[in-house]
C-alpha positions as CSV (number, residue, x, y, z in Angstrom):
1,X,2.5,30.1,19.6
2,X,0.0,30.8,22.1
3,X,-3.5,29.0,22.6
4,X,-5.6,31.8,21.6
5,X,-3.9,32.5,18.2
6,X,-3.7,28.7,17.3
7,X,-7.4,28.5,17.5
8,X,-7.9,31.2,15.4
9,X,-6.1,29.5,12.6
10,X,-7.8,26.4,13.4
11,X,-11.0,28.8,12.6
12,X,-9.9,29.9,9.7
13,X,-8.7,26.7,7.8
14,X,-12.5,25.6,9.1
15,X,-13.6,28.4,7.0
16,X,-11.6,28.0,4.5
17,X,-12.4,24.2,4.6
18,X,-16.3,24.6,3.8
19,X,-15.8,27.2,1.4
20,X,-17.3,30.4,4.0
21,X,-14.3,32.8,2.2
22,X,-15.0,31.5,-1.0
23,X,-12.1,29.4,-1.4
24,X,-12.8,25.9,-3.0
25,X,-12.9,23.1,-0.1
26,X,-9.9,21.1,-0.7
27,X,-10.6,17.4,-1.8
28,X,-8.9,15.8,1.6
29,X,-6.2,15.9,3.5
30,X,-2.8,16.0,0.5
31,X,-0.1,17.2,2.7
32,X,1.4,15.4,6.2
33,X,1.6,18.0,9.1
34,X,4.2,20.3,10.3
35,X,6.6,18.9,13.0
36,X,5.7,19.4,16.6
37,X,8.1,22.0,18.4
38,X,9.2,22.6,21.9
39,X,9.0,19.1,23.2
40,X,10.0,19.5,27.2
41,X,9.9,16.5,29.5
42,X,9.4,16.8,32.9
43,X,9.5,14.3,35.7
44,X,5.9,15.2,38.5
45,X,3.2,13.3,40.4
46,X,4.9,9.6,39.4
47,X,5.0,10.0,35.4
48,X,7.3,11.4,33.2
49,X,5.3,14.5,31.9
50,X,5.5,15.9,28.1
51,X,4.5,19.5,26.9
52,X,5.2,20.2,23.0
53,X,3.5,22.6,20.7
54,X,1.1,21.9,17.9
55,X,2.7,23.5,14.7
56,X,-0.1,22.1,12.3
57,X,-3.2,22.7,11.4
58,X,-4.7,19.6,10.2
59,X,-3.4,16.6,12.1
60,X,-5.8,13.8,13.3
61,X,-3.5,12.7,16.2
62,X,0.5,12.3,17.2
63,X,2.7,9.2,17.9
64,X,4.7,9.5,20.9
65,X,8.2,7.3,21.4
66,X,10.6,6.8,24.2
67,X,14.1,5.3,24.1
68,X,15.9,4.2,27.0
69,X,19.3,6.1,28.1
70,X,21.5,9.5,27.4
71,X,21.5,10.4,23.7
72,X,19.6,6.5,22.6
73,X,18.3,6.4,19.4
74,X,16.5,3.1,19.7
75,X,12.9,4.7,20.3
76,X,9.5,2.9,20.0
77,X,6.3,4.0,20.0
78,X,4.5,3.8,23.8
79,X,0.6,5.9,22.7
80,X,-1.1,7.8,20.4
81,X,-3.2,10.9,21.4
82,X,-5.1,13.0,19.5
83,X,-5.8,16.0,17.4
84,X,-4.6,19.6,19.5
85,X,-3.8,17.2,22.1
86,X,0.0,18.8,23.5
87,X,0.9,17.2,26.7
88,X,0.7,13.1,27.6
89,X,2.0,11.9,31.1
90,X,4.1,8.6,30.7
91,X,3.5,6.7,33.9
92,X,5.4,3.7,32.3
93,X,8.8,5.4,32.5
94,X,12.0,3.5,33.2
95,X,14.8,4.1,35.8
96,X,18.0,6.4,34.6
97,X,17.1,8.4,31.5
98,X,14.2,8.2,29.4
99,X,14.3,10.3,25.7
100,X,11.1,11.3,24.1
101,X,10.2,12.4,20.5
102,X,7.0,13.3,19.1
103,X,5.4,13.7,15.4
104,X,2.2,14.2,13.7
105,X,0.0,12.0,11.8
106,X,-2.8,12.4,9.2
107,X,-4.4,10.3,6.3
108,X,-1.8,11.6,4.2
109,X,1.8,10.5,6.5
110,X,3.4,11.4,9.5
111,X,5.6,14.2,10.0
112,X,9.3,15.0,10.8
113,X,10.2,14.5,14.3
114,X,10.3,17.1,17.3
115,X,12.9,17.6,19.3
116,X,14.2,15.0,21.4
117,X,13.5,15.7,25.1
118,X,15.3,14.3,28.4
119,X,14.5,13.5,31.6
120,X,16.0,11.3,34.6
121,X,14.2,9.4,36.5
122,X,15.2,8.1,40.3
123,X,14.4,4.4,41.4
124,X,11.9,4.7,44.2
125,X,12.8,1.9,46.6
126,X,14.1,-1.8,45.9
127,X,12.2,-3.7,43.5
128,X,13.6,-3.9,40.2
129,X,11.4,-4.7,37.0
130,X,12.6,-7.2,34.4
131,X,10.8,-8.4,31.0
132,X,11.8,-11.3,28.9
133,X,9.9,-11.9,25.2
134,X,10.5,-14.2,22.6
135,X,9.7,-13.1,18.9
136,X,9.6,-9.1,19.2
137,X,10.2,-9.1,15.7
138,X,8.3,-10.4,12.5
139,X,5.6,-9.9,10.4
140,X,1.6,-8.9,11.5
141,X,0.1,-9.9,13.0
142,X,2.5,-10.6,15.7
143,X,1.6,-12.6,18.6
144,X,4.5,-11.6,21.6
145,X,4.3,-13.5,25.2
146,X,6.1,-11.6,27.6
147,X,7.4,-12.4,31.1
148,X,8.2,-10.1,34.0
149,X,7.9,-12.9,36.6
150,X,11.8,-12.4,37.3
151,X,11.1,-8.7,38.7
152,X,12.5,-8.9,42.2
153,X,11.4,-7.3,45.9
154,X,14.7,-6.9,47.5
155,X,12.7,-6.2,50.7
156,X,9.4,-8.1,50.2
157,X,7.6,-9.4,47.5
158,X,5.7,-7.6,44.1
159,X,2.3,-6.8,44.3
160,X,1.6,-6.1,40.6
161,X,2.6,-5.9,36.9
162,X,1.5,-3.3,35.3
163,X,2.1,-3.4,31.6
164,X,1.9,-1.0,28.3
165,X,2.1,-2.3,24.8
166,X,2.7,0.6,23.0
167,X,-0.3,0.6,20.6
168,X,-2.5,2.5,23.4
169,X,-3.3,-1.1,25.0
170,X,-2.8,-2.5,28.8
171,X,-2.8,-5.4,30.7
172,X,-1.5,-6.7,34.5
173,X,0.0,-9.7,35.6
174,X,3.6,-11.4,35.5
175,X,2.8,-13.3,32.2
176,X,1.1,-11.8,29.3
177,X,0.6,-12.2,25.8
178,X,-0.7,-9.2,22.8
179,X,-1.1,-9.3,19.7
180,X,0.0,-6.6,17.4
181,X,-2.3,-6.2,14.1
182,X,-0.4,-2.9,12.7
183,X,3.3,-2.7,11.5
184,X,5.4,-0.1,13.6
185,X,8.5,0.0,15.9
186,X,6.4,-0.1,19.5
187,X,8.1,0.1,23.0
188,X,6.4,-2.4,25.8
189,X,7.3,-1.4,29.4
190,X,6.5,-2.9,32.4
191,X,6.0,-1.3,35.6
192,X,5.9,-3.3,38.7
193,X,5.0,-2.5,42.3
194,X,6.7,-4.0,45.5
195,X,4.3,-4.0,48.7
196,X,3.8,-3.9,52.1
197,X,4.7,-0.7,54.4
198,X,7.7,0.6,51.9
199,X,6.0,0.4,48.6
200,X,8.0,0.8,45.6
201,X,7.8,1.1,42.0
202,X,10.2,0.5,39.0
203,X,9.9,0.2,35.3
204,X,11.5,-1.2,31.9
205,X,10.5,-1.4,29.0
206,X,11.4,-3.6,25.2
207,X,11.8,-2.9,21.7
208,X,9.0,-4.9,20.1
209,X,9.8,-4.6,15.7
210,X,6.5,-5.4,13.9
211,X,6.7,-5.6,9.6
212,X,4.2,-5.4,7.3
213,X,3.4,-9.2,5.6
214,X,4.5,-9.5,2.0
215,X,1.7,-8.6,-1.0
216,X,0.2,-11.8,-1.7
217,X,-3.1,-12.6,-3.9
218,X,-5.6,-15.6,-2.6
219,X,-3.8,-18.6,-4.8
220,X,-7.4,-21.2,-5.0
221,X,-10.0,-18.8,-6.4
222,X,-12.6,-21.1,-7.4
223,X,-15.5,-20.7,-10.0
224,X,-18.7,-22.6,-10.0
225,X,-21.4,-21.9,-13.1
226,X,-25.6,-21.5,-13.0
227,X,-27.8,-20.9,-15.2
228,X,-27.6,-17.4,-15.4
229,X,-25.1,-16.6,-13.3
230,X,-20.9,-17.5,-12.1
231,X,-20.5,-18.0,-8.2
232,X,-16.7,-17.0,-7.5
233,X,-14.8,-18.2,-3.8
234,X,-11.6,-17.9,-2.0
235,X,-9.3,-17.8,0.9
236,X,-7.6,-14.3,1.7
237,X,-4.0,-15.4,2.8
238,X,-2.0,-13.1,5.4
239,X,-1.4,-9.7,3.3
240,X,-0.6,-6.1,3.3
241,X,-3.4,-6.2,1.0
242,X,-5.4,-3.0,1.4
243,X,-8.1,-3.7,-1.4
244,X,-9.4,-6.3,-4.1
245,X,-10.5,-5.9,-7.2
246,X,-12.1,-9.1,-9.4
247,X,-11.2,-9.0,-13.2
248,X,-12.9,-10.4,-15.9
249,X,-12.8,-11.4,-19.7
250,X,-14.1,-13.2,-22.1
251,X,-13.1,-17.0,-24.1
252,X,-10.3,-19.3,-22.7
253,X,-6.5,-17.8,-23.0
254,X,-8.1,-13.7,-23.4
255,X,-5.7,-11.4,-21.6
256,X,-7.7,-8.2,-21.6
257,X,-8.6,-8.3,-18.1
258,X,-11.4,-5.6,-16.5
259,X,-12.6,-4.9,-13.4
260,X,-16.2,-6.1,-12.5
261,X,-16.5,-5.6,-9.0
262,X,-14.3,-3.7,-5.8
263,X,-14.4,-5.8,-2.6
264,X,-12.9,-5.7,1.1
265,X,-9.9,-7.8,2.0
266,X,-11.8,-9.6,4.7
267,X,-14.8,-10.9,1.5
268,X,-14.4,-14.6,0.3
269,X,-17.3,-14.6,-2.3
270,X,-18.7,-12.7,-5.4
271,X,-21.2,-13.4,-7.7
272,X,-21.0,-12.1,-11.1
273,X,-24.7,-11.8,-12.7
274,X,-23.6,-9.7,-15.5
275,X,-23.1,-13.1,-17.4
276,X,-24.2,-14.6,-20.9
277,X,-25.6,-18.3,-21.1
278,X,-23.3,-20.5,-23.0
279,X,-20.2,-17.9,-22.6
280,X,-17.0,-18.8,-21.4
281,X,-15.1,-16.2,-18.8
282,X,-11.6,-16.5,-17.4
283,X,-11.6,-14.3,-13.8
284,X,-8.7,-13.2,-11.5
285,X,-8.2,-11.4,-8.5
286,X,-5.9,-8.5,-8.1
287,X,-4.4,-7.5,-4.2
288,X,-3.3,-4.3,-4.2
289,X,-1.2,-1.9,-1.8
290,X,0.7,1.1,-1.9
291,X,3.4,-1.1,-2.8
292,X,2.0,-2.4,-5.9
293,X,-0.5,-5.3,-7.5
294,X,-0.2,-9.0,-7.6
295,X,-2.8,-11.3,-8.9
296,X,-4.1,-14.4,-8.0
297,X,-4.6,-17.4,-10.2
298,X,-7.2,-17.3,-13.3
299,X,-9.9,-19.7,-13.6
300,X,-12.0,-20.3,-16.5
301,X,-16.0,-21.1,-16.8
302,X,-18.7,-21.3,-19.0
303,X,-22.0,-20.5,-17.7
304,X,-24.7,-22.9,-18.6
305,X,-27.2,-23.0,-20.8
């Protein structure tokens, strides 16, 4: 598809998007993007360079991955780019063959793969990169130290570590340590650089596995009464909480639970002034995620008089 006639669709969902043809605007994004197509991968001007072509027309961004060797199919994500973007150099390629893949993303998923692409790439002298990390798998956040100081200069000694997380993130040095906040399947390579007259470069690169944390509610929700009022607290344990909601009702042992107020996962505190004097309320806390709802404990409270 060539540039000219992908912009003029991207015109026309515009259009179609603020309701210029007099189509309704669509309430968000529902649908995850088409697949990328044509991925080709190219090896110029020290990176491994990728061209594919944008089949959809409302993606906020892509995810691009890289496994290590002929026909691997252990690939981990090494950047994000975004929307309309369709080429990304990889400077953090590794010696003998590198395979690439690319997808899609919006608010609403991430779409089928592309193609997977090739390309072989020729050690440029003798200095040979090596990583070692403890823990590259467990839940988020996940803290991973890792170590290239055994890269060896056959020749002379290396000059720098140059490293790429995976998450769009760098850093330099022999020893390092990054923190991953987001669940995914991210590659970390390290390139390292020998010097003196004969400079040299070559790269590796490990699988780091990062889960989401189990759904769990705060467990010590607290209530404390005033006069005309209930003061709620707690402590938001490690979660793949995405929101909370505080529930309400009314006399000691009730069970019809409603909502009162929606707050952020990182809020500790509420206080409910939509209370009678001399009333007793029981109150819980409901996590939710795509996954489901768990609740926290209940505590009971009568506010004073």
């Amino acid at each position: 598809m060539s540039r000219r006639v992908r912009l003029m669709r991207r015109f026309f969902a515009v259009l179609v998007g603020v309701g210029v043809l007099g189509i309704p605007p669509a309430g968000g994004v529902t649908t995850v993007p088409s697949a990328p197509a044509g991925l080709t991968a190219t090896f110029g001007s020290g990176s491994a360079v990728l061209s594919w072509t944008d089949s959809s027309l409302n993606e906020t961004g892509f995810s691009i991955e890289r496994c290590l060797g002929p026909n691997c199919t252990s690939f981990g994500q090494i950047a994000t780019v975004g929307a309309n973007t369709t080429s990304y150099p990889d400077p953090f390629y590794a010696t003998d063959v590198n395979r690439y893949r690319v997808r899609a993303l919006n608010s609403a998923g991430a779409s089928g793969y592309s193609n997977s692409a090739e390309t072989a790439i020729i050690g440029t002298g003798d200095v040979s990169a090596s990583i070692t990390a403890a823990s590259t798998a467990g839940q988020a956040p996940l803290t991973v130290t890792f170590d290239g100081s055994a890269s060896v200069s056959l020749n002379g000694t290396v000059s720098s570590w140059a490293w790429s997380f995976g998450d769009n993130t760098t850093s330099s040095g022999p020893v390092v340590s990054h923190t991953y906040d987001t669940p995914g399947v991210y590659l970390a390579s390290l390139k390292v650089t020998s010097g003196g007259p004969f400079a040299s470069t070559n790269s590796t690169a490990v699988i780091v596995a990062v889960a989401a944390p189990p759904l769990v509610a705060p467990t010590d929700l607290s209530a404390t009464s005033m006069r005309d009022r209930v003061r709620l607290t707690w402590t938001n344990p490690v979660s793949s909480a995405t929101s909370l909601a505080l529930e309400r009702c009314k006399r000691v042992g009730c069970t019809g639970f409603t909502r009162i107020a929606k707050v952020t996962t990182f809020t500790t505190s509420f206080t409910d002034v939509d209370v009678r004097k001399g009333t007793t309320y029981a109150y819980r806390l409901a996590a939710s995620s795509s996954t489901g709802t768990v609740f926290s404990n209940t505590v009971v409270v009568t506010v004073r008089r």
